[in-house]
C-alpha positions in Angstrom: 0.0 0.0 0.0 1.3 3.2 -0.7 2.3 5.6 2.0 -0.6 8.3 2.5 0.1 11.6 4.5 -3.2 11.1 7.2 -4.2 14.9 8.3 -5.9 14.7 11.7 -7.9 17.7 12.7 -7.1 20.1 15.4 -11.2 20.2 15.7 -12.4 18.9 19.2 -15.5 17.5 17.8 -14.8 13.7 15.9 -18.0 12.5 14.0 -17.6 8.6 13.1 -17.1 9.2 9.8 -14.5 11.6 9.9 -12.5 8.8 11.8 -13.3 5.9 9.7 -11.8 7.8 6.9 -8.6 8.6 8.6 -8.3 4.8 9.7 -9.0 3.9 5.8 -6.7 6.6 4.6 -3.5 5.4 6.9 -3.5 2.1 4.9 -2.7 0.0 8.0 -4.2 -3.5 8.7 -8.0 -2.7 9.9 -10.3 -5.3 11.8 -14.1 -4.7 13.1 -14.2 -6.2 16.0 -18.2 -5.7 16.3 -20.5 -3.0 17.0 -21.7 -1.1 19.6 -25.4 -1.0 20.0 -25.5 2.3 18.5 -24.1 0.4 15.4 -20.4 1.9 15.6 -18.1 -0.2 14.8 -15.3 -1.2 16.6 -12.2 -1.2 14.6 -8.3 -2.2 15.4 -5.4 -0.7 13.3 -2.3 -2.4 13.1 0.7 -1.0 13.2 4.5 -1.8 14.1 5.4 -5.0 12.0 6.3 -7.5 14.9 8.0 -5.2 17.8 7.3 -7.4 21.3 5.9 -7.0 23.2 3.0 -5.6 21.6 0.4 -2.8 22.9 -3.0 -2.1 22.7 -4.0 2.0 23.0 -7.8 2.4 23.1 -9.5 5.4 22.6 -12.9 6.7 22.0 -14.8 5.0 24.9 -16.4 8.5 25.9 -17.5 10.2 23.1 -17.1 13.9 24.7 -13.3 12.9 25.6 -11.9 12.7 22.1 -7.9 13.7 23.2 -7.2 9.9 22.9 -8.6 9.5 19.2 -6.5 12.4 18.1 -3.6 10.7 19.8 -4.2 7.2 18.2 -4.6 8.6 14.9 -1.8 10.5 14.9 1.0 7.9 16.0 -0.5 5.5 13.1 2.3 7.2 11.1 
């Protein structure tokens, strides 16, 4: 895949979509996990090749606290 500058937005407020795009646009390995009952879906990026130990960084549990989704999208670089 080819490498794709992913511009994350200073804006505060996320919609879904606007994330699902950025997730698509970085080109890393994606995975739906499920949905939540609201009908998000719950999606892993994969990143790193195979560094070990490996970590897991969630974000977007609480949609009003969306610091952590900024954070995860911009360290998929």
């Amino acid at each position: 895949m080819g490498e794709e500058e992913v511009t994350i937005s200073s804006d505060h407020c996320l919609r879904t979509e606007d994330v699902l795009s950025q997730l698509r646009k970085s080109g890393k390995l994606l995975t739906e996990w499920g949905r939540a009952i609201d009908g998000t879906p719950i999606i892993s990026a994969w990143t790193g090749g195979d560094k070990q130990p490996a970590i897991v960084i969630a974000a977007g549990v609480h949609c009003t606290e969306t610091s952590g989704v900024h954070g995860a999208l911009n360290i998929l670089d």
